[in-house]
MDTraj code that builds the backbone (N, CA, C; nanometers):
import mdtraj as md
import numpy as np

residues = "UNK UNK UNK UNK UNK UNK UNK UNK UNK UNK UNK UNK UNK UNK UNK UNK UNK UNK UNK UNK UNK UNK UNK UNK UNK UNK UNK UNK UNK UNK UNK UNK UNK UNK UNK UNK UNK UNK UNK UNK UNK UNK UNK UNK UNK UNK UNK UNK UNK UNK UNK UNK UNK UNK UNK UNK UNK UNK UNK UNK UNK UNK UNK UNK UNK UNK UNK UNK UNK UNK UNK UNK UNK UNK UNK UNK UNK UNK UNK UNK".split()
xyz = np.array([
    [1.2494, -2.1822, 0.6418],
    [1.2700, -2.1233, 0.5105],
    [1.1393, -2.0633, 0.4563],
    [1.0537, -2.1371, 0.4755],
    [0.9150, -2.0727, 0.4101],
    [0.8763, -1.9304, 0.5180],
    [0.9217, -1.9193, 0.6422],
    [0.8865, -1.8049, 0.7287],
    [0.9387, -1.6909, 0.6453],
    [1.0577, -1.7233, 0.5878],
    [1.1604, -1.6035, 0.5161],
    [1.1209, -1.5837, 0.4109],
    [1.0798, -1.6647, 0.3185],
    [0.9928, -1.6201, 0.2086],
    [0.8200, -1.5714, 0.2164],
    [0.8038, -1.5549, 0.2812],
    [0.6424, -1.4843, 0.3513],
    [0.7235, -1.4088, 0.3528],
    [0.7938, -1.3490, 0.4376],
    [0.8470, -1.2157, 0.4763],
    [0.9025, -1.1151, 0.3546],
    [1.0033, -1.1975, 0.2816],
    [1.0189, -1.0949, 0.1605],
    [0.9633, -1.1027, 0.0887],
    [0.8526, -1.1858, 0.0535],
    [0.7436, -1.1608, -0.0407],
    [0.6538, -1.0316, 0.0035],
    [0.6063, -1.0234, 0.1484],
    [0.5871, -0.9368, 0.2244],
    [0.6035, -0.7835, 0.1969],
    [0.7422, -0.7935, 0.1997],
    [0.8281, -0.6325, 0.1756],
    [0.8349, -0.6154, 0.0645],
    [0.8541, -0.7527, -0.0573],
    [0.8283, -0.7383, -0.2201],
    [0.7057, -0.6560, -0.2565],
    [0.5869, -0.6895, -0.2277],
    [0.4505, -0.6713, -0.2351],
    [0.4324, -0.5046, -0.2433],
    [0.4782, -0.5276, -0.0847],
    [0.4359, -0.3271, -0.0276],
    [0.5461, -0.2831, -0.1140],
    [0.6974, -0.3124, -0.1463],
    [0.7614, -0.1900, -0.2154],
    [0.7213, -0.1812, -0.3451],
    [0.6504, -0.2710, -0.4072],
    [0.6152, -0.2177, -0.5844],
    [0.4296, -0.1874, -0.5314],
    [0.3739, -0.2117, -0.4617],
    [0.2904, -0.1314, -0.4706],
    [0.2652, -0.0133, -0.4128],
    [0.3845, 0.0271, -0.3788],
    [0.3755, 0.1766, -0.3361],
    [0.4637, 0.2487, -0.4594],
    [0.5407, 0.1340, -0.5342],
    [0.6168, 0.2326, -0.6381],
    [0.5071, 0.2167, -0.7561],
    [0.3990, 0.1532, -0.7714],
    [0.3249, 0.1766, -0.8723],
    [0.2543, 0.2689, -0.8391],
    [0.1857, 0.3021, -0.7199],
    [0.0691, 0.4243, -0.6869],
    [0.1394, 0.5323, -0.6977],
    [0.3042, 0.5231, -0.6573],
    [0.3663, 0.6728, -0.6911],
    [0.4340, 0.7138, -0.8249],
    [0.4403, 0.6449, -0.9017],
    [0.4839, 0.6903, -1.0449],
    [0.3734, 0.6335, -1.1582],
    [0.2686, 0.5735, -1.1141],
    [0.1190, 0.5954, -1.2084],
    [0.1764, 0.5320, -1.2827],
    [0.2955, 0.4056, -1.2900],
    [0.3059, 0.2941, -1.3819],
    [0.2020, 0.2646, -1.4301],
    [0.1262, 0.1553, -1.3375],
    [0.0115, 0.0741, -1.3466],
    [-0.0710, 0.1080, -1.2339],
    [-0.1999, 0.1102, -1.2700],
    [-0.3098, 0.0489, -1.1237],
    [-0.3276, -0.0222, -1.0765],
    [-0.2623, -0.0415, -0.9221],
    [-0.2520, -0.1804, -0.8660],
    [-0.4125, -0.1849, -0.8255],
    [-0.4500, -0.2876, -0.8146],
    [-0.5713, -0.3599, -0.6727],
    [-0.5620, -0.2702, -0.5582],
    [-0.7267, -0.2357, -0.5503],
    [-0.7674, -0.1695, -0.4337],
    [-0.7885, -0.3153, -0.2772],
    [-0.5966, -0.3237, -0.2661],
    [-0.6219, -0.3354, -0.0917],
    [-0.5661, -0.3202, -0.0193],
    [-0.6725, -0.3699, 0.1062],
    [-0.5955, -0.3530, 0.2514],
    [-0.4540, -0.3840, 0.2681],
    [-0.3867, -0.2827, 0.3186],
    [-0.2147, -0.3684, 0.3593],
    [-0.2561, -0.5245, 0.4154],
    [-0.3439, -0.5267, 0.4883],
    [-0.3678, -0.6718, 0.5139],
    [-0.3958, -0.7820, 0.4450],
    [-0.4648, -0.7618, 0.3533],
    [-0.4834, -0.8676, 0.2469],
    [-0.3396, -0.8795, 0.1792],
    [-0.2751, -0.7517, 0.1363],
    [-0.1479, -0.7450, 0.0624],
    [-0.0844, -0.8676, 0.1342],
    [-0.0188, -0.8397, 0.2557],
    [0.0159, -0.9368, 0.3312],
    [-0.0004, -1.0840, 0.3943],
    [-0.1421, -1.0875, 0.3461],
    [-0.2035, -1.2408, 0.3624],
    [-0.1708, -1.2719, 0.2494],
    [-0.1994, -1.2342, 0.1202],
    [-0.1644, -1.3050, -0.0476],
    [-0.0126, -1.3120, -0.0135],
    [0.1219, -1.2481, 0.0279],
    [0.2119, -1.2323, -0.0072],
    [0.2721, -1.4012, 0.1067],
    [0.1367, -1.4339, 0.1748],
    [0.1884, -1.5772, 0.2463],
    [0.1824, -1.5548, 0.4040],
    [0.2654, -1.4527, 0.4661],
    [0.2138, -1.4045, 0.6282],
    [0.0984, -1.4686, 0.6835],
    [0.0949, -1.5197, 0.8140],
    [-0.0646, -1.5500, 0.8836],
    [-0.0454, -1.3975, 0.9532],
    [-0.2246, -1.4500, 1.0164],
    [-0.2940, -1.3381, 1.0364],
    [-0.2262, -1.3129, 1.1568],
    [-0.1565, -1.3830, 1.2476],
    [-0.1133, -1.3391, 1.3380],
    [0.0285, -1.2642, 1.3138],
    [0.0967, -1.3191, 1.2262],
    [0.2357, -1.2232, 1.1699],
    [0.1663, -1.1004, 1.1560],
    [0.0415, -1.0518, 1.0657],
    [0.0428, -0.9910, 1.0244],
    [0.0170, -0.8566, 1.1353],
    [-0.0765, -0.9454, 1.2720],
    [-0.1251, -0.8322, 1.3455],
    [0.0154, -0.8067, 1.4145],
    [0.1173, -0.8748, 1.4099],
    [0.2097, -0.8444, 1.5089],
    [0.2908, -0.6852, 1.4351],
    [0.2851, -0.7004, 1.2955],
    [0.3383, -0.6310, 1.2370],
    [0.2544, -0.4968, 1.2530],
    [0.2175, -0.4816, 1.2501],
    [0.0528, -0.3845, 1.2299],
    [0.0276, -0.3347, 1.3380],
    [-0.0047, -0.3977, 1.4577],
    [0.0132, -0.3695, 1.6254],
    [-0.1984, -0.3648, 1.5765],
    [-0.1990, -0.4850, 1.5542],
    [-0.3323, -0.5076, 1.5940],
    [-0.3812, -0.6894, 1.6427],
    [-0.4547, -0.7196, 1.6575],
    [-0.4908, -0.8545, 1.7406],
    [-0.5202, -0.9244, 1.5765],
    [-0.5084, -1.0616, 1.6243],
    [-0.5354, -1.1957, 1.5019],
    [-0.6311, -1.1258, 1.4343],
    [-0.7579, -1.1927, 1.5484],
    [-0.8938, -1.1232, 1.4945],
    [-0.9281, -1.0149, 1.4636],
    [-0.8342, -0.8671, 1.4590],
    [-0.9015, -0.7256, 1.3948],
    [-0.8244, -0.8188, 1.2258],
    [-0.6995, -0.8531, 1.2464],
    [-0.7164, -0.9306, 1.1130],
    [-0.7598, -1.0000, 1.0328],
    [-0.8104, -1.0787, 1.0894],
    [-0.9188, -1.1991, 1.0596],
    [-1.0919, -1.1079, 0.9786],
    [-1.1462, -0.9664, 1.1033],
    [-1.2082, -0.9342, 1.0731],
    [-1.1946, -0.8304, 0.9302],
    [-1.0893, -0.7790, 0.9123],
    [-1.0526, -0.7074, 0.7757],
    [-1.0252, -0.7567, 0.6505],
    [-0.9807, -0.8907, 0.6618],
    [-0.9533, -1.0303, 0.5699],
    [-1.0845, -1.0399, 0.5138],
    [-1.2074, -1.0768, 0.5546],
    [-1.2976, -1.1260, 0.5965],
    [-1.4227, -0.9888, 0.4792],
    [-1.3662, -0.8653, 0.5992],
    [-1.4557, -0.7791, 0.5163],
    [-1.4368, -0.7564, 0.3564],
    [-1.2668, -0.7666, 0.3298],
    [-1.1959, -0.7751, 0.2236],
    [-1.3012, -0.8378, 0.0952],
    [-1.3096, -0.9781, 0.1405],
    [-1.3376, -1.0678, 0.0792],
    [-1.4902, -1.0208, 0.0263],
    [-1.5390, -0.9971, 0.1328],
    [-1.7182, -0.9434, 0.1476],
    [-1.7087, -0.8347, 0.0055],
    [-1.6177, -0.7446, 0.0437],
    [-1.6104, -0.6314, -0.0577],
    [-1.5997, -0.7189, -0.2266],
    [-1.5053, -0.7637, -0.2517],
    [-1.3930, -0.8704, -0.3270],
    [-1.5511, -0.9015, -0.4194],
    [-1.6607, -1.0052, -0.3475],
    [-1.7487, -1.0608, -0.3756],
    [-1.8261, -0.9768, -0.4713],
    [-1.8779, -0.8945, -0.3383],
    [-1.9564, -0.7472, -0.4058],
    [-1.9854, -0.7099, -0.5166],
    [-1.8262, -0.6575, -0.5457],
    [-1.7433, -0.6365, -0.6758],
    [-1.7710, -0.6821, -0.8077],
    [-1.7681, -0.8308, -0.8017],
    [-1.7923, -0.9178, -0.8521],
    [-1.9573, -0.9472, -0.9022],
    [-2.0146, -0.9533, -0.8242],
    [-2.1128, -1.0059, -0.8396],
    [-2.2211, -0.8774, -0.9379],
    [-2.1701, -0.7379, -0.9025],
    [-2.2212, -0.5869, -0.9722],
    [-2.1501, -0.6184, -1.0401],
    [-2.0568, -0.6651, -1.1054],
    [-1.9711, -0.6551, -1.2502],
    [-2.0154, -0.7505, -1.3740],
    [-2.0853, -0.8547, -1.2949],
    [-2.1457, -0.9449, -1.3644],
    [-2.2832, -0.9182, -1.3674],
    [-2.3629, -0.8505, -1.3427],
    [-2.4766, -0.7890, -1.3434],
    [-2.4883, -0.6475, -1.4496],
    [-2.3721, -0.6018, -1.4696],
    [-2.3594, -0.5043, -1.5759],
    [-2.3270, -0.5729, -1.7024],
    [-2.2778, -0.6330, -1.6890],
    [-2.2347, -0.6699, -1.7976],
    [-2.3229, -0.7594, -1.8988],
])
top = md.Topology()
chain = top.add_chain()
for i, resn in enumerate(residues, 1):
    res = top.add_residue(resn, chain, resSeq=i)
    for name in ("N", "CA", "C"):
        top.add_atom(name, md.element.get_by_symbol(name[0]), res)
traj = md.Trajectory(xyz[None], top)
């Protein structure tokens, strides 16, 4: 049961954030389909299967995600 809810949380995720970038509702979060898909519950290996890439190119984009994520963060609190 929890496999099935990863999954349509999954397809939940990507269909309103592609219907927010196309009708300029709201501004979603700048990310990777991969992260989309890791928050929405998916492992990294669902995710590469989906994607047609290996664990680890997931693991490594997760990863950079986060690096970025930090970044972000850390210049936002420095301006402020």
């Amino acid at each position: 049961m929890r496999s099935i809810d990863a999954k349509l949380g999954a397809i939940l995720t990507l269909t309103l954030d592609g219907y927010l970038r196309q009708t300029g509702v709201a501004r979603p979060k700048e990310r990777s389909v991969d992260k989309m898909l890791s928050d929405a519950g998916l492992s990294a290996s669902a995710i590469g299967d989906l994607l047609g890439k290996t664990e680890r190119a997931v693991h490594m984009q997760l990863a950079e995600a986060k690096k970025k994520t930090a970044s972000r963060r850390k210049s936002s609190k420095a301006g402020s």
